[in-house]
TIROFI-713331 format. One record per residue (C-alpha): y, z, x; residue in one letter. Coordinates in steps of 0.2 Angstrom, whole numbers, padded with zeros to 4 digits, always signed. Each point is the difference from the previous one (the first is absolute). Example, Ala and Ser with C-alpha at 12.3 -4.5 7.8 and 13.67 -1.06 7.14 Angstrom:
% residues 2
-0022+0039+0062A/+0017-0003+0006S/
//
This chain:
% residues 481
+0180-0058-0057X/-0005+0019+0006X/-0013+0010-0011X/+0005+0012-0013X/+0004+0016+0009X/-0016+0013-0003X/-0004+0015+0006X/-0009-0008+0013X/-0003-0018+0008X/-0018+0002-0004X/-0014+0014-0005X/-0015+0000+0008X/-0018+0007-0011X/-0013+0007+0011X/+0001+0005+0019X/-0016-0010+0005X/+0002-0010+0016X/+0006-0013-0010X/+0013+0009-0011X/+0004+0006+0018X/+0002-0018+0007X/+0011-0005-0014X/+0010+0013-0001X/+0005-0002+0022X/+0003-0019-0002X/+0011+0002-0015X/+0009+0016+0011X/+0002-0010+0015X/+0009-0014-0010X/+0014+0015-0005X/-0003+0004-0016X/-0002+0015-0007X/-0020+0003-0005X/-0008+0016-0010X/-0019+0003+0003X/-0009+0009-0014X/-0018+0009+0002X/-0008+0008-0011X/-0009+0012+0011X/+0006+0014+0011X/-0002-0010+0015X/+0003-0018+0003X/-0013-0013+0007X/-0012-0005-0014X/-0016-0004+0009X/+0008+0007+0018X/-0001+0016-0002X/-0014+0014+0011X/-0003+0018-0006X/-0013+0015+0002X/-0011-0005-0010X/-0015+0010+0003X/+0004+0015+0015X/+0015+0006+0007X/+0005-0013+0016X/-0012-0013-0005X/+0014-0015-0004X/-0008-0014-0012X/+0008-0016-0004X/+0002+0001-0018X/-0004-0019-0004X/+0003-0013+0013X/-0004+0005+0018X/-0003-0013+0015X/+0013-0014-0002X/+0000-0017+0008X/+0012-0007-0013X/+0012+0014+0002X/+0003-0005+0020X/+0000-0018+0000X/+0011-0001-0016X/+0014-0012+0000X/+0012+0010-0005X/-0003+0017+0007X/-0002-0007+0017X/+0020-0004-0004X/+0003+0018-0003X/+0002+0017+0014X/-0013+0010-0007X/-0005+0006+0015X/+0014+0008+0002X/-0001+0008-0014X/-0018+0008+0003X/-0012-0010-0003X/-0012-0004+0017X/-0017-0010-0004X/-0015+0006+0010X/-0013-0016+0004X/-0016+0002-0001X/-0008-0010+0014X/-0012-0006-0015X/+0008-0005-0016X/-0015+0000-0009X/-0020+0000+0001X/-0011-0006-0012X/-0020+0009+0005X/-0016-0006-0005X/-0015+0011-0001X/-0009-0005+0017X/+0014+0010+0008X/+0011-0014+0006X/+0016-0004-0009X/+0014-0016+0002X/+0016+0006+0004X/+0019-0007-0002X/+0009+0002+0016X/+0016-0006+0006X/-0008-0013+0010X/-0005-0015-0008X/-0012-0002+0015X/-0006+0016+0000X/-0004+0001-0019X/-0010-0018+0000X/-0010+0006+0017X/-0010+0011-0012X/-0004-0011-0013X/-0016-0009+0010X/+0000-0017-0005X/+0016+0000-0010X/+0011+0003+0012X/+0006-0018+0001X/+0002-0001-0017X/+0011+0016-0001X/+0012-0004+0013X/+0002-0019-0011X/+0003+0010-0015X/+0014+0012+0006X/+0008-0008+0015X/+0010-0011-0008X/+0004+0013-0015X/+0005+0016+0011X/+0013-0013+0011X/+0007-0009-0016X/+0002+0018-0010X/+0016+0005+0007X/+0008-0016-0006X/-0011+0003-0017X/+0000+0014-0004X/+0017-0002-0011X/-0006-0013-0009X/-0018+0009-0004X/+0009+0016-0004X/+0010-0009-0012X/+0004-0009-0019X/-0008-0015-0001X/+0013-0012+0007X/+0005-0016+0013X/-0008+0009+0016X/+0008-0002+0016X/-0017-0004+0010X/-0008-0011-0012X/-0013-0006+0012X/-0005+0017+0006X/+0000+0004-0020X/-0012-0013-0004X/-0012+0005+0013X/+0001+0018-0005X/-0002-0006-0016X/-0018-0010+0002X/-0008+0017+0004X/+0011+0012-0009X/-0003-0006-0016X/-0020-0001+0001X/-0010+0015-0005X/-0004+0009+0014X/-0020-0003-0003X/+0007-0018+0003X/+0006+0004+0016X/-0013+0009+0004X/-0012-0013+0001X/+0009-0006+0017X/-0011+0013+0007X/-0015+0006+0006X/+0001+0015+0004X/-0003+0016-0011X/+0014+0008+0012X/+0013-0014-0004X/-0005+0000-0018X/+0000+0018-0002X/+0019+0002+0009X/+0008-0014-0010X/-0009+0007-0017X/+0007+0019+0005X/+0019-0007+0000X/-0003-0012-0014X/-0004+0016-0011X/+0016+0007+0002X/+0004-0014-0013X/-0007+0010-0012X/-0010-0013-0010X/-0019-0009+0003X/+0000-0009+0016X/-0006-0015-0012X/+0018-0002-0004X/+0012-0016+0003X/+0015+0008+0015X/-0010+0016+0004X/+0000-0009+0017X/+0021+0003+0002X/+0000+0020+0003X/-0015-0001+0010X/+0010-0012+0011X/+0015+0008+0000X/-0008+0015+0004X/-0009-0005+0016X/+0016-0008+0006X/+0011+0014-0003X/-0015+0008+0011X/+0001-0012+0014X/+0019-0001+0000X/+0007+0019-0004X/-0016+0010-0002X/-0004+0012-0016X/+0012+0016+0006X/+0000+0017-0005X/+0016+0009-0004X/+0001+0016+0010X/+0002+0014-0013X/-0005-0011-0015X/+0005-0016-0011X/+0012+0012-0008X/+0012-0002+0017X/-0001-0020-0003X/+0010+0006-0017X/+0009+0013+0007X/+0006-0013+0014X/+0005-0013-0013X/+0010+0015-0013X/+0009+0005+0016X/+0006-0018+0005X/+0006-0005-0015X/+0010+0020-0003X/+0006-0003+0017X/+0008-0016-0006X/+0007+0003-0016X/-0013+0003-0012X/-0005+0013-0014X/-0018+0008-0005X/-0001+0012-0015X/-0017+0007+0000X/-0009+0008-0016X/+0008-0013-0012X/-0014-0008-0010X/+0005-0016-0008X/-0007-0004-0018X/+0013-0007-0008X/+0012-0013+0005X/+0014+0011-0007X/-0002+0015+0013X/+0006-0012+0013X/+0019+0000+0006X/+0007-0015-0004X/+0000-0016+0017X/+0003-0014+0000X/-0020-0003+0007X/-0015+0008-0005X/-0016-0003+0013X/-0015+0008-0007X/-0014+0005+0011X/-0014+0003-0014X/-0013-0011-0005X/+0001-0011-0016X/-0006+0013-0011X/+0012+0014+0004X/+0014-0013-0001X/-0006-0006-0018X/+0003+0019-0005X/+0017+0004+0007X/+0009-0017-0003X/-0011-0011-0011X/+0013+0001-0015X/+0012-0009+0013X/-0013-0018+0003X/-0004-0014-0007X/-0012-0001-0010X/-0009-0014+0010X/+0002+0013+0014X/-0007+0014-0008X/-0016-0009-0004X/-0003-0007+0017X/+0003+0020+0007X/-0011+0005-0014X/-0016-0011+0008X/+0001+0004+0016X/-0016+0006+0007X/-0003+0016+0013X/-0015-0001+0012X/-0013+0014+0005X/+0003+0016+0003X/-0004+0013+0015X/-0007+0017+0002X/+0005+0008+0013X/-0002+0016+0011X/+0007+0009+0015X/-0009+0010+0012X/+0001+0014+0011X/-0013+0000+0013X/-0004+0013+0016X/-0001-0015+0010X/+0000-0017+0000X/-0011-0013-0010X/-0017-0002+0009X/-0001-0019+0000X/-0014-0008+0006X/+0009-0017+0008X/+0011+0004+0013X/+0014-0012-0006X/+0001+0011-0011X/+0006+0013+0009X/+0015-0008+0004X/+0005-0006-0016X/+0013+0004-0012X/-0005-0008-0015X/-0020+0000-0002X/-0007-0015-0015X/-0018+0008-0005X/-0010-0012-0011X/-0014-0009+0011X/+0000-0018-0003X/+0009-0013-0007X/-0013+0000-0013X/+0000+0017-0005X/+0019+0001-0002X/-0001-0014-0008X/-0009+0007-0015X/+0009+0015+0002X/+0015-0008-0005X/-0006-0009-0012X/-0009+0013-0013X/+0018+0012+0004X/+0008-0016-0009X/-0013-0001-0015X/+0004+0018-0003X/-0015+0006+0009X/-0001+0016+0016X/-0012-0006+0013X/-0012+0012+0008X/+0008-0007+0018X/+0019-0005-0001X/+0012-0007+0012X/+0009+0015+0009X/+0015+0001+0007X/+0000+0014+0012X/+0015+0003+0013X/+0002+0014+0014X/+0018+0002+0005X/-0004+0017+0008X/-0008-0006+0014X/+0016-0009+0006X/+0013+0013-0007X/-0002+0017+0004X/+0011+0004-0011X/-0012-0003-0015X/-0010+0015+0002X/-0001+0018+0007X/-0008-0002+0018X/-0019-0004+0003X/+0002-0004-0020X/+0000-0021-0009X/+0004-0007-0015X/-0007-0013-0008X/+0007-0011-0013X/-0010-0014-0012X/-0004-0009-0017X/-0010-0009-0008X/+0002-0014-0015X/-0002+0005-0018X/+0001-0009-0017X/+0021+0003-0007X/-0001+0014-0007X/-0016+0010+0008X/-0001+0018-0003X/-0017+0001+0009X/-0001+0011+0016X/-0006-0012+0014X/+0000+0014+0016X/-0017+0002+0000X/-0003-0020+0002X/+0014-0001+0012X/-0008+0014+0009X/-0014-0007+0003X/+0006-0017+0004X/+0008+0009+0014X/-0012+0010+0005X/-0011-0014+0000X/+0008-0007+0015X/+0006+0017+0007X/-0014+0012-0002X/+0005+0020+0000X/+0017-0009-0009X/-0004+0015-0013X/-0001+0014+0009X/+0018-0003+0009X/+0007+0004-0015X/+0009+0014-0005X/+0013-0006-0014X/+0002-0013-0013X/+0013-0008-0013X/-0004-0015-0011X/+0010-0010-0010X/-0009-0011-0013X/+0010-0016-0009X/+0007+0011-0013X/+0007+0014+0013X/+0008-0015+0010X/+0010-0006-0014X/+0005+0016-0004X/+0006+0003+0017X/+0007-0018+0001X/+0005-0010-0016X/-0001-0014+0009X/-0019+0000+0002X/-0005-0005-0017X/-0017+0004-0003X/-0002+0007+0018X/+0006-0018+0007X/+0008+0001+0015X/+0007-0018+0003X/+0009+0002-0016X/-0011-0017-0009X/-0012-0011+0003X/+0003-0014+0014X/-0012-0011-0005X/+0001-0019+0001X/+0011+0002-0017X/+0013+0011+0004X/-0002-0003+0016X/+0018-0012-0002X/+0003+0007-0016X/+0005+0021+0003X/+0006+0005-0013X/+0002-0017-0009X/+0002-0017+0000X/+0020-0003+0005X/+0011-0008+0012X/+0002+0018+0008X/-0013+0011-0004X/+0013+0014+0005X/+0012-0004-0016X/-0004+0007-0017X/+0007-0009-0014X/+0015+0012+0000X/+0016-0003+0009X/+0001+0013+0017X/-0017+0008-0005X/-0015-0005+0015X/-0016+0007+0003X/-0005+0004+0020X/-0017+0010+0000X/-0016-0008+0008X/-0002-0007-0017X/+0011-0014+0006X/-0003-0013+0018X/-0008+0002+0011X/-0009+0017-0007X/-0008+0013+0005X/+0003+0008+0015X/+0012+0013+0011X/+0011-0017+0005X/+0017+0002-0012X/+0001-0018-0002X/-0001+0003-0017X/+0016+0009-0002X/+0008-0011+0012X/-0002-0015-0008X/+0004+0006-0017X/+0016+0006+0009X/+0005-0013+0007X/-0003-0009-0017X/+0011+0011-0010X/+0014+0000+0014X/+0000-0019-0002X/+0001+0001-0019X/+0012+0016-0004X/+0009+0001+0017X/+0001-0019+0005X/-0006+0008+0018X/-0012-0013+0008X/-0013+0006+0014X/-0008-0010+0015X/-0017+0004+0003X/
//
């Protein structure tokens, strides 16, 4: 029995990578798909502007990506040939320490370990048999919590994944090993103390040592614009500057996919849930915020460590212990004199980024949800801490603090960017406890934002698996993957 006849097979809400995603799997499978955003231009978080002087291009929110290139699904897709070229820096990411020196995260397992002293072996035991198992793994990390289709490799993953990551840090010895794996266990967003904080620092390091942390020339807004003009190329729709608020502006279909976190979806379509649903929507629970700012600099940042140098994503906090407590006050509402920053410098591997002999530099620290406090003299001084004369390079600035960032994304309640918490309790259970976490308790309505498996991140896994949810539910339309 076909569908009811709508305007449209299905609507998408929001033009984030994963509305983005959606929307292209549910285009390639013929049907006829609308894509609604309510800004001027589509992307969400993929988006780069002028945000301080003329020809200095800044990555609005997300910047280096390791998800992006080693995603699933968009390594399915042509989007090279529709613009978008990754740059690789020959170091993903360093993490320096105050004597000058700093750990580094290179392609090269080998290369990586050789600098760690006497935890080199311990290293290579950690990652080798992750960075060769993750091809086959990654579907089944980047997913719902379901049958995997490498259990074994799973379960391994899984007895370090799920231990805090000051846990894991006990296998070292090293304040080099400890401070690396503490610098991607940050991007969690949550204390280091906590159950699973261990899984993104992982995935990160293999995504590292398997595809690199790359750089799209010209900005993150041409991984958007790459994935708009595949899916118009195809059959696909976008209306710009159509802000959804209530379930009524939208043209009828037969689906609904929202890409919003639970909040936003409570306000346009609560009336049509349950009211078992709307409760569990109502006590789910966002994480920390960020401050950030973007720089334009008359040269490049004067690091001291020359891994540095090289690097396109920079981790300044020190030690395990000092990022430690960082994260830790920032979770019991506190601002630390010395926060986690994350800094990147896409201009020294893209030209295109700034006017010649000029940089950028993009970065942000953890807040408390909700912050309003300006943190650019702390980050500054974080970063001139390990790059002395960091001040005097610059010549423009823009800051977004957490109520900015969700003015200029909804999605980023409270200035959260990985659109909840993923803690140990909703690490399984985004946004609620259900058979699919995709499904609302409403017939043809889903929800696809990072509020969903496997979270966080410029992957579109996301949206691809509430599509292919709702194309096995409304359209009977089954997909391998």
């Amino acid at each position: 029995m076909k569908p009811e006849k709508r305007d449209y097979d299905a609507v998408i809400v929001g033009s984030g990578p994963n509305g983005l995603a959606a929307g292209i799997l549910l285009q390639q499978q013929g049907l006829s798909v609308l894509l609604l955003e309510g800004k001027d231009k589509i992307g969400g978080g993929l988006r780069t502007e002028e945000l301080t002087l003329p020809g200095f291009k800044h990555d609005v929110c997300s910047a280096i990506h390791p998800l992006a290139a080693g995603s699933p699904f968009f390594e399915t897709l042509p989007l090279h040939e529709y613009g978008l070229e990754y740059i690789y820096p020959e170091v993903a990411a360093a993490h320096p320490f105050d004597n000058g020196t700093a750990a580094v995260l290179k392609k090269s397992i080998i290369e990586t370990a050789d600098l760690l002293g006497e935890d080199r072996d311990t290293y290579i035991k950690l990652m080798a048999h992750l960075v060769k198992s993750w091809p086959g793994l990654a579907a089944d990390v980047l997913g719902p919590l379901t049958f995997p289709k490498h259990p074994v490799d799973l379960a391994v993953f899984g007895l370090d994944a799920l231990t805090s990551s000051t846990h894991l840090a006990r296998r070292f010895k090293t304040e080099e090993a400890k401070g690396l794996l503490a610098g991607m266990a940050a991007h969690s967003i949550q204390p280091l103390t906590n159950l699973a904080t261990s899984a993104i620092a992982l995935v990160l390091m293999a995504n590292g040592h398997l595809k690199g942390w790359p750089v799209p020339k010209g900005g993150s807004v041409k991984i958007a614009d790459a994935l708009a003009s595949y899916f118009i190329s195809i059959g696909g729709k976008i209306e710009t500057n159509t802000y959804i608020t209530v379930f009524d502006q939208l043209p009828s279909a037969n689906a609904v996919l929202f890409d919003v976190t639970p909040k936003q979806l409570l306000q346009i379509a609560g009336h049509k849930f349950s009211s078992l649903y709307k409760w569990q929507l109502e006590r789910y629970r966002y994480g920390m915020g960020v401050f950030k700012i973007d720089w334009a600099l008359d040269d490049v940042v004067p690091f001291n460590a020359e891994g540095t140098k090289q690097a396109g994503t920079v981790h300044i906090g020190g030690t395990l212990k000092e990022i430690a407590i960082g994260e830790q006050q920032i979770w019991d509402g506190h601002h630390p004199e010395k926060p986690f920053v994350l800094l990147a410098q896409q201009s020294l591997f893209d030209n295109t980024r700034a006017p010649e002999g000029k940089h950028t530099a993009w970065a942000y620290c953890h807040v408390p949800n909700g912050s309003n406090k300006d943190m650019t003299e702390i980050i500054e001084k974080q970063v001139e801490r390990f790059a002395p004369g960091f001040r005097e390079r610059i010549i423009g600035r823009h800051t977004f603090n957490t109520r900015q960032l969700e003015n200029y994304n909804p999605n980023y309640i409270g200035g959260d960017i990985n659109g909840g918490v993923i803690d140990i309790g909703q690490l399984f259970t985004r946004p609620v406890l259900r058979r699919s976490p995709y499904r609302t308790s409403a017939k043809g309505i889903y929800i696809c934002s990072s509020s969903t498996p496997p979270g966080g991140g410029v992957h579109g896994m996301c949206g691809y698996h509430s599509a292919k949810r709702a194309l096995k539910d409304v359209f009977n339309i089954s997909i391998k993957s």
